[in-house]
CHARMM-style PDB file with segment names, atoms N, HN, CA, C and O in Angstrom:
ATOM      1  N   UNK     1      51.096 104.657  76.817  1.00  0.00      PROA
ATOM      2  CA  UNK     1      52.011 103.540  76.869  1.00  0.00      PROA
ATOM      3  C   UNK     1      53.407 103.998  77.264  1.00  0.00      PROA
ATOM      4  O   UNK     1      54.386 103.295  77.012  1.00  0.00      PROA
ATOM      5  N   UNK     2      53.502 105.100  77.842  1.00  0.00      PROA
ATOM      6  HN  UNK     2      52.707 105.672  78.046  1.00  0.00      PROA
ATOM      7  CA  UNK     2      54.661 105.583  78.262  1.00  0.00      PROA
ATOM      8  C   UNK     2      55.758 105.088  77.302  1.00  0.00      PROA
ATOM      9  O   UNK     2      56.337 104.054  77.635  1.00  0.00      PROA
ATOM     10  N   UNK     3      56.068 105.603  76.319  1.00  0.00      PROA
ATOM     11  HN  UNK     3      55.598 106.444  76.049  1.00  0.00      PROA
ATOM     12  CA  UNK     3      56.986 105.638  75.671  1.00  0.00      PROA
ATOM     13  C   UNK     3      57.182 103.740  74.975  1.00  0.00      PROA
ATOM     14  O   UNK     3      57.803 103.457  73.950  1.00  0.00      PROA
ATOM     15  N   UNK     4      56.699 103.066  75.587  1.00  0.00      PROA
ATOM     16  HN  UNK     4      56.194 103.297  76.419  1.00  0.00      PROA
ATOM     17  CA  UNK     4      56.960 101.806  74.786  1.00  0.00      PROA
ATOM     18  C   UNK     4      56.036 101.493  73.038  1.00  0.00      PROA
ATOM     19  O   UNK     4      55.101 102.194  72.652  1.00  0.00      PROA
ATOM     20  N   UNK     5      56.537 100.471  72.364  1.00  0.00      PROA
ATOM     21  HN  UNK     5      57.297  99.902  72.678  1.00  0.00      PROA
ATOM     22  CA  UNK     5      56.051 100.221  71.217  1.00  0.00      PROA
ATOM     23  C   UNK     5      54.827 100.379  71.096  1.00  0.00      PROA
ATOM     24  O   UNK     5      54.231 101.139  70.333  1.00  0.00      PROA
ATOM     25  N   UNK     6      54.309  99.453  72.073  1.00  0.00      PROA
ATOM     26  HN  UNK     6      54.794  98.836  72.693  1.00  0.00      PROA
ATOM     27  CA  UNK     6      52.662  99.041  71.559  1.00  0.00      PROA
ATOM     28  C   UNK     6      52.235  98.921  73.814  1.00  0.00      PROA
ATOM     29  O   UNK     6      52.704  99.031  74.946  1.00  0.00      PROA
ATOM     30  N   UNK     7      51.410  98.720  73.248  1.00  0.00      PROA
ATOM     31  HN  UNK     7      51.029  98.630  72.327  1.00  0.00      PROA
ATOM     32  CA  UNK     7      50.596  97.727  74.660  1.00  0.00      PROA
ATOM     33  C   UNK     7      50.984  96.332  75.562  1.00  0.00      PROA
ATOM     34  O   UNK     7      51.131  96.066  76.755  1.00  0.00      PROA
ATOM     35  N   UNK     8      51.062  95.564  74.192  1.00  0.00      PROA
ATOM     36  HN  UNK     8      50.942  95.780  73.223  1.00  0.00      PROA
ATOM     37  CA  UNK     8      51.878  94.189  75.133  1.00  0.00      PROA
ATOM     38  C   UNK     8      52.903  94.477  75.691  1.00  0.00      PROA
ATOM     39  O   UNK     8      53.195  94.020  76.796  1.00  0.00      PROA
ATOM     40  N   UNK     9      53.801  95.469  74.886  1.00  0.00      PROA
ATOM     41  HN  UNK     9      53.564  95.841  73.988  1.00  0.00      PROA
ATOM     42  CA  UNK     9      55.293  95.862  75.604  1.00  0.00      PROA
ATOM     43  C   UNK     9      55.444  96.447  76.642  1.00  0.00      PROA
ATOM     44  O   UNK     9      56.466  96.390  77.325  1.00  0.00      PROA
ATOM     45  N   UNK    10      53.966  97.397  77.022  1.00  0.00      PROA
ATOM     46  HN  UNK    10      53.136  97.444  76.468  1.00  0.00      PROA
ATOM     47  CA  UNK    10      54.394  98.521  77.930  1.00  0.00      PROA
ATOM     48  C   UNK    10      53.682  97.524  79.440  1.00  0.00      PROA
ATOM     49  O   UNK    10      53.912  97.810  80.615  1.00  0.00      PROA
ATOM     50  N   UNK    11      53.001  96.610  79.064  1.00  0.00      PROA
ATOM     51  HN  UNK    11      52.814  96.378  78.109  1.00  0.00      PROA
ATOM     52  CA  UNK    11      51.859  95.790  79.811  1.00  0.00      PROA
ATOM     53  C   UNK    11      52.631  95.034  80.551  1.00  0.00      PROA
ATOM     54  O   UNK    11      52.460  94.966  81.768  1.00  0.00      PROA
ATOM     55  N   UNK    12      53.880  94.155  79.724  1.00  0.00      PROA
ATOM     56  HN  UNK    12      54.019  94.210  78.736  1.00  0.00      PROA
ATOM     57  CA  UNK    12      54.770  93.216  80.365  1.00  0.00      PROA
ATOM     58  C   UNK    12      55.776  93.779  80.950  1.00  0.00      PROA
ATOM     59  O   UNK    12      56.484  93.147  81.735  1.00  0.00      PROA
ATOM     60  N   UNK    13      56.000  95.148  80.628  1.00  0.00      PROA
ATOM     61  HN  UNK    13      55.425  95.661  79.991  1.00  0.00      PROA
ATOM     62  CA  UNK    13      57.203  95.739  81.492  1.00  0.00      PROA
ATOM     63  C   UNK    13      57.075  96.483  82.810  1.00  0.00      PROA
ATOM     64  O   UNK    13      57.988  96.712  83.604  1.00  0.00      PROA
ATOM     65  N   UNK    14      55.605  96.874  82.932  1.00  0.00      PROA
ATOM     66  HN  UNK    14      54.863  96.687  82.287  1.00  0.00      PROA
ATOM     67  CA  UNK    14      54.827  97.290  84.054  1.00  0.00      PROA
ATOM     68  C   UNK    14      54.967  96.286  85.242  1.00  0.00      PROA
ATOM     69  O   UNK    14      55.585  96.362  86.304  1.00  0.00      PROA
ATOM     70  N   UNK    15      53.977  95.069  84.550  1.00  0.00      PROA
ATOM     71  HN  UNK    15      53.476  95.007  83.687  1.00  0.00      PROA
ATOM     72  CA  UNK    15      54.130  93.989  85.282  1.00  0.00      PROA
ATOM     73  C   UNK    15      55.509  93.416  86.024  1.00  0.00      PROA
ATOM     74  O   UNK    15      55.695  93.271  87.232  1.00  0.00      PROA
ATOM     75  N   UNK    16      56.485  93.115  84.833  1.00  0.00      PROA
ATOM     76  HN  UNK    16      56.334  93.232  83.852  1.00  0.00      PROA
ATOM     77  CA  UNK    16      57.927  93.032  85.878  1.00  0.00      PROA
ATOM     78  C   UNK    16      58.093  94.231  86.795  1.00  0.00      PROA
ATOM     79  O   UNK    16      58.301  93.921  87.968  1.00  0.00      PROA
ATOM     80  N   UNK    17      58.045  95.616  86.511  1.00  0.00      PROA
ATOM     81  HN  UNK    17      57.876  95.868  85.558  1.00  0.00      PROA
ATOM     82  CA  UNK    17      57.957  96.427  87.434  1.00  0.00      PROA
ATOM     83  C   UNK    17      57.582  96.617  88.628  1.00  0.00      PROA
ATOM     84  O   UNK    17      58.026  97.187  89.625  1.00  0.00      PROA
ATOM     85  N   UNK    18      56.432  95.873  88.266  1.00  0.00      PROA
ATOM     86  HN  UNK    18      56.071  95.410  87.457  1.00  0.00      PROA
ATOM     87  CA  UNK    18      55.000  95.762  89.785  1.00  0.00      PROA
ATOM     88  C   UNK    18      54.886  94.615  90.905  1.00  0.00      PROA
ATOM     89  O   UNK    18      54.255  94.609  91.962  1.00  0.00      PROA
ATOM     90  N   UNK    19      56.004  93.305  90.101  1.00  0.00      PROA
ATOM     91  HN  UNK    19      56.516  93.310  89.242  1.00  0.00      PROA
ATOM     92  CA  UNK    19      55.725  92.203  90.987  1.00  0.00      PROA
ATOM     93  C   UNK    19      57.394  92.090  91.014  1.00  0.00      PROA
ATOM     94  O   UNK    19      58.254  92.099  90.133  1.00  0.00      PROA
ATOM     95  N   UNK    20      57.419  91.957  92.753  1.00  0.00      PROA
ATOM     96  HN  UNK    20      56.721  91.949  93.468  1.00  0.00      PROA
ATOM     97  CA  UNK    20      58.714  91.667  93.112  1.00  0.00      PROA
ATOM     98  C   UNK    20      59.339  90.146  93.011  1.00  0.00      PROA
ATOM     99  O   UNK    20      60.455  89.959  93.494  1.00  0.00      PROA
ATOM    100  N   UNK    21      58.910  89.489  92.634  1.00  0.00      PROA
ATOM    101  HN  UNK    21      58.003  89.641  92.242  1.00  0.00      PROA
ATOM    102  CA  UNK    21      59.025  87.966  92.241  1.00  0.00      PROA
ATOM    103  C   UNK    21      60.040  88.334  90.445  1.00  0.00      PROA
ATOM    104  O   UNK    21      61.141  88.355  89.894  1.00  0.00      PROA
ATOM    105  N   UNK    22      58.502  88.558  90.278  1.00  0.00      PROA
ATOM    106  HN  UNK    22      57.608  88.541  90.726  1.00  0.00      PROA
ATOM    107  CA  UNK    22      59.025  88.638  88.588  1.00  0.00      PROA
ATOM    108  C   UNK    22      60.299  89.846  88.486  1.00  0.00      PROA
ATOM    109  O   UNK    22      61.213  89.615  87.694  1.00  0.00      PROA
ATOM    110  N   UNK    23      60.323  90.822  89.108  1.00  0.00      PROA
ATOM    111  HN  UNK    23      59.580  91.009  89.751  1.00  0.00      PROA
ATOM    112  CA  UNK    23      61.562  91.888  88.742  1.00  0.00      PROA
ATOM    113  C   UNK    23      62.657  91.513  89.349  1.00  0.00      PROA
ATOM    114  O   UNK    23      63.740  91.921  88.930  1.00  0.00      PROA
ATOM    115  N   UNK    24      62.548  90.370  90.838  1.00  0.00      PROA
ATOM    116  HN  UNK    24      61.668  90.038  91.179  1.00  0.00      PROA
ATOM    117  CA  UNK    24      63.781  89.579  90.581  1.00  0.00      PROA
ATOM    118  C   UNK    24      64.159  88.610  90.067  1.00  0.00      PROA
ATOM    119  O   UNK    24      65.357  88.385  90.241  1.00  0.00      PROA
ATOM    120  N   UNK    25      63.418  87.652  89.265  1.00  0.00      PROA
ATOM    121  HN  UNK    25      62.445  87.835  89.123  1.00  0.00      PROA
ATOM    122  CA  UNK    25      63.902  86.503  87.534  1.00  0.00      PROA
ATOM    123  C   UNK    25      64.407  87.215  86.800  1.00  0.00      PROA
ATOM    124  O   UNK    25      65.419  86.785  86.248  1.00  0.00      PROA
ATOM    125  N   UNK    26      63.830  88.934  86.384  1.00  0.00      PROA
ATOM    126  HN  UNK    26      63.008  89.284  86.833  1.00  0.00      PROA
ATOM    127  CA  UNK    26      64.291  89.451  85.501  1.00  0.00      PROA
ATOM    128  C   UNK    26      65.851  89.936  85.902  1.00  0.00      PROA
ATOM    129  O   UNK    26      66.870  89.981  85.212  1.00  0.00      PROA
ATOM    130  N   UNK    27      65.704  90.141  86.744  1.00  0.00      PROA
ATOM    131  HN  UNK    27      64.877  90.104  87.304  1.00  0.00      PROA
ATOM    132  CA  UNK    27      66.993  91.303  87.638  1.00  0.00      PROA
ATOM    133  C   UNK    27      68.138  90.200  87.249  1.00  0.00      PROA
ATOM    134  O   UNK    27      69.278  90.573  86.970  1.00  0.00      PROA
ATOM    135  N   UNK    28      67.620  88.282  87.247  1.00  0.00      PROA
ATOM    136  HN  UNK    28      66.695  87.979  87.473  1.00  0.00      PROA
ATOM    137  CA  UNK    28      69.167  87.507  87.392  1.00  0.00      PROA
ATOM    138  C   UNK    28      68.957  86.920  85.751  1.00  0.00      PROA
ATOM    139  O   UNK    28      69.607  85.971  85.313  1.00  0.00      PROA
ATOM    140  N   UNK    29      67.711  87.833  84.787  1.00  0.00      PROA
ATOM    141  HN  UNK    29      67.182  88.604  85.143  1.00  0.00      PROA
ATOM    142  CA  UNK    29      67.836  87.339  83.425  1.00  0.00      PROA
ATOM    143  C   UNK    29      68.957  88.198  82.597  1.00  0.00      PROA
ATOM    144  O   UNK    29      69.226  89.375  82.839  1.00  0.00      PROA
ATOM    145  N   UNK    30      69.573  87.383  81.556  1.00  0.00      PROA
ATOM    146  HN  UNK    30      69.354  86.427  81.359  1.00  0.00      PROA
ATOM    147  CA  UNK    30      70.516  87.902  80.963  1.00  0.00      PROA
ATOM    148  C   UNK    30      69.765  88.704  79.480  1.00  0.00      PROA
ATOM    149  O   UNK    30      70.183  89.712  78.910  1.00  0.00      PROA
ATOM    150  N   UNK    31      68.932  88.129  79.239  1.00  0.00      PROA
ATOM    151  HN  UNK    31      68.593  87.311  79.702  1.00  0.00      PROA
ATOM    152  CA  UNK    31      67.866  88.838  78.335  1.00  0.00      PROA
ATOM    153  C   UNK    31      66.332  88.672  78.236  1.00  0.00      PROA
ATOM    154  O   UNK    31      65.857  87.676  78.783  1.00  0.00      PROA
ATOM    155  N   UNK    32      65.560  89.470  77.647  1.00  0.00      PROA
ATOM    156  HN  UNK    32      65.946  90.278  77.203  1.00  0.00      PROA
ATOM    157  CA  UNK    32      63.975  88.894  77.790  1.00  0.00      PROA
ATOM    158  C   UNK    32      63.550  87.386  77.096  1.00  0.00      PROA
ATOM    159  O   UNK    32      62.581  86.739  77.490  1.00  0.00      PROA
ATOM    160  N   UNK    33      64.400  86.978  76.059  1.00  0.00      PROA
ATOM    161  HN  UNK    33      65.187  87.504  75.739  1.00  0.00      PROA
ATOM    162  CA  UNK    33      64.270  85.787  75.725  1.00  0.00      PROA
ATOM    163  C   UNK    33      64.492  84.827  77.386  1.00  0.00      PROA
ATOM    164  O   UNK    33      63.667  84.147  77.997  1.00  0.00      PROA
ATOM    165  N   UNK    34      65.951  85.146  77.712  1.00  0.00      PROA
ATOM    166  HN  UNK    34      66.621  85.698  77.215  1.00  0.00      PROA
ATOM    167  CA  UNK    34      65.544  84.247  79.226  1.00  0.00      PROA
ATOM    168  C   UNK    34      64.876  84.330  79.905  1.00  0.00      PROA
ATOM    169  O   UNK    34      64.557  83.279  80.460  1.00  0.00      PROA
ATOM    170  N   UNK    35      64.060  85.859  80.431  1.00  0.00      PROA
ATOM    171  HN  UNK    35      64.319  86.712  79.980  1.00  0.00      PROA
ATOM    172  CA  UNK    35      63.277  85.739  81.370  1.00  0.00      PROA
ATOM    173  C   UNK    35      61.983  84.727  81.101  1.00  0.00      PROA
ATOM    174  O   UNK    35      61.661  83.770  81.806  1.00  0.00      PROA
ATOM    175  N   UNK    36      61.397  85.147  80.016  1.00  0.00      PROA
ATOM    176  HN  UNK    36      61.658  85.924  79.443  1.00  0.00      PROA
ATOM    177  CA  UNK    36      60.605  84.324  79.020  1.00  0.00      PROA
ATOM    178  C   UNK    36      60.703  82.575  79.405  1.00  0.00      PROA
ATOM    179  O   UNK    36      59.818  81.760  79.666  1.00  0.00      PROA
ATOM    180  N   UNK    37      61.929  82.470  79.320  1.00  0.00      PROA
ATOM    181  HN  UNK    37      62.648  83.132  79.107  1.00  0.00      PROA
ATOM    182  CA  UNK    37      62.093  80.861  79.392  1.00  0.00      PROA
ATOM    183  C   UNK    37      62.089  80.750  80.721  1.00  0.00      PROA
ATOM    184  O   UNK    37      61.198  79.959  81.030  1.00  0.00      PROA
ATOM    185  N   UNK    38      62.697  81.191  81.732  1.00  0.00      PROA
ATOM    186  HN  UNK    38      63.421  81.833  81.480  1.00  0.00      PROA
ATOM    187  CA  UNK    38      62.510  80.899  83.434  1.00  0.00      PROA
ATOM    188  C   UNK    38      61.551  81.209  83.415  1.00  0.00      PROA
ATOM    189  O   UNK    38      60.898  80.183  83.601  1.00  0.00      PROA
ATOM    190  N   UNK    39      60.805  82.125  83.291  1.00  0.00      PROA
ATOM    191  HN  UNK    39      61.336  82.959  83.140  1.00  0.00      PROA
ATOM    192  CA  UNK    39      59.025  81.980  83.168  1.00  0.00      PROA
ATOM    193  C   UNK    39      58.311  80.690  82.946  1.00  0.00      PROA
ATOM    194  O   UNK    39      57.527  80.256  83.790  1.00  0.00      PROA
ATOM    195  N   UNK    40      58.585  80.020  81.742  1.00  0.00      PROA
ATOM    196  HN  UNK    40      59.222  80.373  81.056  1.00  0.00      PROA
ATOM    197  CA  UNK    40      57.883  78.793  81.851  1.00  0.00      PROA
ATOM    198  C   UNK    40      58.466  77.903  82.429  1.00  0.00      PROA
ATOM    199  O   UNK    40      57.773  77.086  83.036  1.00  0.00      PROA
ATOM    200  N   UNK    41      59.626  77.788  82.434  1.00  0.00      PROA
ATOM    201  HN  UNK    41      60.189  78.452  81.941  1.00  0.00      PROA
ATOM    202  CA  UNK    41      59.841  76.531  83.962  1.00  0.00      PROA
ATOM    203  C   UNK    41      59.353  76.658  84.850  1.00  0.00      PROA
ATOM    204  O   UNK    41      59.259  75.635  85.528  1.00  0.00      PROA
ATOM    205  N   UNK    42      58.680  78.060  85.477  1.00  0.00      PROA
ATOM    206  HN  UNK    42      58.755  78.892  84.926  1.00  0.00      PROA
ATOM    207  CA  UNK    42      57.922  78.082  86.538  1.00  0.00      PROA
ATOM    208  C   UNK    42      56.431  77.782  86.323  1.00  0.00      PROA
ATOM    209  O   UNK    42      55.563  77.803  87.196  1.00  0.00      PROA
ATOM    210  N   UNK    43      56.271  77.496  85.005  1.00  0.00      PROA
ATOM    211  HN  UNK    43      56.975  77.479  84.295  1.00  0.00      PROA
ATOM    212  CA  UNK    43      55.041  77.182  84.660  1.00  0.00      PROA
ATOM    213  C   UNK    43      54.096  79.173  84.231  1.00  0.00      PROA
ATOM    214  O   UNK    43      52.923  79.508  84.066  1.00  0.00      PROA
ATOM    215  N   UNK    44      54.859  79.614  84.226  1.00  0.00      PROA
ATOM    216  HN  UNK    44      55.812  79.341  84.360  1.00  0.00      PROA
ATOM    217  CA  UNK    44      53.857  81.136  84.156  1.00  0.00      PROA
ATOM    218  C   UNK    44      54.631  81.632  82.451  1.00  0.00      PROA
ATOM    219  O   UNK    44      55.768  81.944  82.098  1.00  0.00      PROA
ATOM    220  N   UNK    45      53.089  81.456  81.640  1.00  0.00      PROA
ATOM    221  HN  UNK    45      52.166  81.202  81.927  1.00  0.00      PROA
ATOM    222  CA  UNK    45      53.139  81.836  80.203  1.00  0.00      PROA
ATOM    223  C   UNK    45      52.582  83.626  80.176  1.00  0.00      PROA
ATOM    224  O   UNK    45      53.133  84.572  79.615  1.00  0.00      PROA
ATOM    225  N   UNK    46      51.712  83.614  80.741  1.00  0.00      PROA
ATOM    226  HN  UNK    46      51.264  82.845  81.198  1.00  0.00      PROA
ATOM    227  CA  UNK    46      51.501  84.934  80.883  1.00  0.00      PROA
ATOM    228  C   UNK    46      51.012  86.210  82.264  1.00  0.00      PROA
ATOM    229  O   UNK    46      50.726  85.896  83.419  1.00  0.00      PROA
ATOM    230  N   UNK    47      51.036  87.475  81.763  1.00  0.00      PROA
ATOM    231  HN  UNK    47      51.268  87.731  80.824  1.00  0.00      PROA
ATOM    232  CA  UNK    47      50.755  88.224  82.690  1.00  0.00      PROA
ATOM    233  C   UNK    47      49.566  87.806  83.411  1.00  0.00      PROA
ATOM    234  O   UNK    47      48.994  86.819  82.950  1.00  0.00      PROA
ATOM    235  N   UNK    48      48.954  88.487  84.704  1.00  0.00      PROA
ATOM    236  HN  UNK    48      49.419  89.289  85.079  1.00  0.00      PROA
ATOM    237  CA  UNK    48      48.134  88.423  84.907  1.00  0.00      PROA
ATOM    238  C   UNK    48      46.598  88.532  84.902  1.00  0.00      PROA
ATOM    239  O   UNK    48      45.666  88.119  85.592  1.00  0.00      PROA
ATOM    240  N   UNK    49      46.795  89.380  83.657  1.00  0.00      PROA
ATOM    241  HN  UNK    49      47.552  89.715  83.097  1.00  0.00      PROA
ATOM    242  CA  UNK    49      45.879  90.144  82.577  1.00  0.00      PROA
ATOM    243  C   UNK    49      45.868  89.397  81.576  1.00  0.00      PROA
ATOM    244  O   UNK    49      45.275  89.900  80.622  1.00  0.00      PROA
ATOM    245  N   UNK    50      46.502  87.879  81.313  1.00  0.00      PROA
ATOM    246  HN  UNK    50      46.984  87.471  82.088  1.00  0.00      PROA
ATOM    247  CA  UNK    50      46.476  87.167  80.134  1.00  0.00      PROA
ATOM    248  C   UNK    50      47.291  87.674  78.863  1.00  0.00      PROA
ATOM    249  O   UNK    50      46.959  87.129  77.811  1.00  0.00      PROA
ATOM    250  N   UNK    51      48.337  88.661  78.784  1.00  0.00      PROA
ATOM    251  HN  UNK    51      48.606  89.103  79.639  1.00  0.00      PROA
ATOM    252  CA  UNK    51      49.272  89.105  77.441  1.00  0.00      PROA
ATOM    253  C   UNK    51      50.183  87.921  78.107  1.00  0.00      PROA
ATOM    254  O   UNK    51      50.289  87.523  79.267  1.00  0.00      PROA
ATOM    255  N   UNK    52      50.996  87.401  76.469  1.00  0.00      PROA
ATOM    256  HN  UNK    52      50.910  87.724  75.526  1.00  0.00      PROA
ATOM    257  CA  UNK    52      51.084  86.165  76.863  1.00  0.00      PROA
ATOM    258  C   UNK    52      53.067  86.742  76.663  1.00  0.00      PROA
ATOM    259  O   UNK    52      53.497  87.442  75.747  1.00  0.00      PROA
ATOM    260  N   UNK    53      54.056  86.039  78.064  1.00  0.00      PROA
ATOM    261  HN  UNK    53      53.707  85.470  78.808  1.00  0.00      PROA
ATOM    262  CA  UNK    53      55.021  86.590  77.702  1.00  0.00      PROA
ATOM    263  C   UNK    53      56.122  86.694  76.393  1.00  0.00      PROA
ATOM    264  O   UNK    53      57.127  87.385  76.226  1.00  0.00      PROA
ATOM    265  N   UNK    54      55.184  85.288  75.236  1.00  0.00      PROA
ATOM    266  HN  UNK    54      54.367  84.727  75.372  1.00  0.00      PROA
ATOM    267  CA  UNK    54      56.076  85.137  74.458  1.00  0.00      PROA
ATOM    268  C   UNK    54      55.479  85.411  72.956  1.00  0.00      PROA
ATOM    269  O   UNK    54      55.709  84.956  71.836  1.00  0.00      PROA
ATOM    270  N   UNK    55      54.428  86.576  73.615  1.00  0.00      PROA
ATOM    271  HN  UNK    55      54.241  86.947  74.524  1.00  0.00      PROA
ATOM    272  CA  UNK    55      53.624  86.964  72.169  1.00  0.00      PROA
ATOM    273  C   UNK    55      54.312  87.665  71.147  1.00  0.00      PROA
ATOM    274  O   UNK    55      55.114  88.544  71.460  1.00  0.00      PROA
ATOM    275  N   UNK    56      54.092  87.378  69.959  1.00  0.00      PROA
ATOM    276  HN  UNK    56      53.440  86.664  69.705  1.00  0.00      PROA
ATOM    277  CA  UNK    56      55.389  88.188  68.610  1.00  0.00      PROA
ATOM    278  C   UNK    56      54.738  89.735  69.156  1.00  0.00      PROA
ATOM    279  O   UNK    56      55.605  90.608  69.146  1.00  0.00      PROA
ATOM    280  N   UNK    57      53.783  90.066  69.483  1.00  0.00      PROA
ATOM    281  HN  UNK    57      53.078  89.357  69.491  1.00  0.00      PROA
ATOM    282  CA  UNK    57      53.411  91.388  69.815  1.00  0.00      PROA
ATOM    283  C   UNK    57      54.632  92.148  70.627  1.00  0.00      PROA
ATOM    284  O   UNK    57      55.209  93.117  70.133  1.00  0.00      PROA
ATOM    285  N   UNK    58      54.979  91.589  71.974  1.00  0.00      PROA
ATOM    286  HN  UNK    58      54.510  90.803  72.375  1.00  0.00      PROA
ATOM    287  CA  UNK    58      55.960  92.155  72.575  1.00  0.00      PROA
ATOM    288  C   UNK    58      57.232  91.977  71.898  1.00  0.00      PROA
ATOM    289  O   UNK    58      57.652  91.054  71.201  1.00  0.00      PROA
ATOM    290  N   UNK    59      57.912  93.433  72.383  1.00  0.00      PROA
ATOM    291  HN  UNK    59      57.571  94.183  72.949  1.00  0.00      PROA
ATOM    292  CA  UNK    59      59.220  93.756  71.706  1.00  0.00      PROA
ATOM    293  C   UNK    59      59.784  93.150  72.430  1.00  0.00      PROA
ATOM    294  O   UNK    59      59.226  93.115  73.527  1.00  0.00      PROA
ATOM    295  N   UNK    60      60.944  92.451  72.355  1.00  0.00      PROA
ATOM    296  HN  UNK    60      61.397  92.479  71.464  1.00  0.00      PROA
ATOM    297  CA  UNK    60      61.859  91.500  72.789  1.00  0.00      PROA
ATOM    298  C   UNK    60      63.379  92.717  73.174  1.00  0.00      PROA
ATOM    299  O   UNK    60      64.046  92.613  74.204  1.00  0.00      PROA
ATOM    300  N   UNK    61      63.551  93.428  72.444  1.00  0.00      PROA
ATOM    301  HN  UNK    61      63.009  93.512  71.608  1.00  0.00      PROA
ATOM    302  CA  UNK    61      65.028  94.249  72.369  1.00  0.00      PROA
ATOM    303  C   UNK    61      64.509  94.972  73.069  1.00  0.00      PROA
ATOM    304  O   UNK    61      65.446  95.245  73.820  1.00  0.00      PROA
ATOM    305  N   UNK    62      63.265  95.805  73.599  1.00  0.00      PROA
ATOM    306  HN  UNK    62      62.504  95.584  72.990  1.00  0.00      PROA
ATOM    307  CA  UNK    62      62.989  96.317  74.577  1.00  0.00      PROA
ATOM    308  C   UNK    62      62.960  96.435  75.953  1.00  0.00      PROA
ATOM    309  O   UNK    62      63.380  97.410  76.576  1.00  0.00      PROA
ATOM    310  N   UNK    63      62.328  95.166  76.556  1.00  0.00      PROA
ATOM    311  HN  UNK    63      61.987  94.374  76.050  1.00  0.00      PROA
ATOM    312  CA  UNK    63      62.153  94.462  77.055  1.00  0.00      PROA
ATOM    313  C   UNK    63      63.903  94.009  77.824  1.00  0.00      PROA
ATOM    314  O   UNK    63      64.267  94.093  78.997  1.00  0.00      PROA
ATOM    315  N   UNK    64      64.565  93.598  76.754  1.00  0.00      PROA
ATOM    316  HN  UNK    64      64.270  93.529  75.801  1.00  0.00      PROA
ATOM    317  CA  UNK    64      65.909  93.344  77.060  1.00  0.00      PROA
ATOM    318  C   UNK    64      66.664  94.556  77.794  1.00  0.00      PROA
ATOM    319  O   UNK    64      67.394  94.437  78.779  1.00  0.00      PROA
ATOM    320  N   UNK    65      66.346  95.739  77.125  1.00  0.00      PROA
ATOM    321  HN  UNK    65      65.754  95.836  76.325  1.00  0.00      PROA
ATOM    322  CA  UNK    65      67.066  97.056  77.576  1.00  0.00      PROA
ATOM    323  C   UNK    65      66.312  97.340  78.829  1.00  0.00      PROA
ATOM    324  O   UNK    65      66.890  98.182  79.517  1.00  0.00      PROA
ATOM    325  N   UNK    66      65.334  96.951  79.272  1.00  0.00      PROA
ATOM    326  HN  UNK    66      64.865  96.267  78.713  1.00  0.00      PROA
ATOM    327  CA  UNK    66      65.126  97.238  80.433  1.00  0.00      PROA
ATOM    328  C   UNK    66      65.284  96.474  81.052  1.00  0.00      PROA
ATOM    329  O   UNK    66      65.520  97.104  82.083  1.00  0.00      PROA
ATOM    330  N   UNK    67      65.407  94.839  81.477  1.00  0.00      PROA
ATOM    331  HN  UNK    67      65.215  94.327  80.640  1.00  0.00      PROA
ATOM    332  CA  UNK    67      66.402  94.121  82.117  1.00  0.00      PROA
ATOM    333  C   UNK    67      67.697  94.162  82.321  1.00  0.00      PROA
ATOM    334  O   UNK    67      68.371  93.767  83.272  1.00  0.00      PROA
ATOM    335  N   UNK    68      68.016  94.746  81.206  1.00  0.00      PROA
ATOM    336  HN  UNK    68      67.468  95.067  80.433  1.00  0.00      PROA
ATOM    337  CA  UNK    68      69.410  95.440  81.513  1.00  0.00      PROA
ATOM    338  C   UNK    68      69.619  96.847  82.459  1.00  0.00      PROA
ATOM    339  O   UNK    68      70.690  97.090  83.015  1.00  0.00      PROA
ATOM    340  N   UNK    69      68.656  97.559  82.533  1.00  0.00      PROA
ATOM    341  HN  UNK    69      67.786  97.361  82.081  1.00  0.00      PROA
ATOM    342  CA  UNK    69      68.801  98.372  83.150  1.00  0.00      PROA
ATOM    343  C   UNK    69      68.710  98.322  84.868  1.00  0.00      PROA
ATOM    344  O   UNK    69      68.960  99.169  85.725  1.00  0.00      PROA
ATOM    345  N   UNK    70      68.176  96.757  84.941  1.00  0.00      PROA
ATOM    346  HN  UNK    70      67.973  96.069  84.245  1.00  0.00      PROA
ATOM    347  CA  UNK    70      67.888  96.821  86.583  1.00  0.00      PROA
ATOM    348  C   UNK    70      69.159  96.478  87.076  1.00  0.00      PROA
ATOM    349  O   UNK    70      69.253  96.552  88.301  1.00  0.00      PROA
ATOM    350  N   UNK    71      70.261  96.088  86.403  1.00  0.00      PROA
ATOM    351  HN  UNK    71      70.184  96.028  85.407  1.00  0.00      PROA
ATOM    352  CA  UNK    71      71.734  95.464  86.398  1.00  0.00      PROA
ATOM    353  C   UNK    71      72.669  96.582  86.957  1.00  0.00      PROA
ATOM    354  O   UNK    71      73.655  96.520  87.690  1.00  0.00      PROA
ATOM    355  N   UNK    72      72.028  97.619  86.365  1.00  0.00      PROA
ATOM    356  HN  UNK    72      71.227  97.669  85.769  1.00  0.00      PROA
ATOM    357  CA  UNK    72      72.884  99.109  87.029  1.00  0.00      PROA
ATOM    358  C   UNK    72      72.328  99.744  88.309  1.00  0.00      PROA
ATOM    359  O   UNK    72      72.845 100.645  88.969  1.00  0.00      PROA
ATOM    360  N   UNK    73      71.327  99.185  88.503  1.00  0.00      PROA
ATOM    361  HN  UNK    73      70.907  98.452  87.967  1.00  0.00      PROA
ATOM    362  CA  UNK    73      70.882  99.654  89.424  1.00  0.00      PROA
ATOM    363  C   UNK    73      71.424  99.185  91.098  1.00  0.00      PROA
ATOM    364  OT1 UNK    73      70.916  99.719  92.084  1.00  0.00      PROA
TER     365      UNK     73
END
């Protein structure tokens, strides 16, 4: 899991990683709670693998620090 919490965490952060759609919602989210929510206005609850983006499983402050990190980039 490369260094993340659990599975859902490392699963959903891959995924923003992997799809250029989703790593740019995240890139203009101010935290994973928002990406989360522009997620479902687009109608998309979960990955493509079915982990769902707003499962208590995924770390949220995680998640955040790496949306934050695409900001420096």
């Amino acid at each position: 899991m490369n260094g993340w919490t659990n599975y859902e965490t490392w699963h959903v952060a891959a995924t923003i990683g992997n799809y250029e759609n989703l790593y740019r919602i995240a890139k203009r989210s101010s935290s994973y709670s928002n990406f989360v929510k522009r997620m479902s206005q687009f109608g998309l609850q979960s990955t493509p693998d079915g982990v769902k983006y707003s499962s208590k499983k995924v770390k949220r402050k995680e998640l955040t620090s790496l949306i934050k990190s695409f900001k420096e980039v």
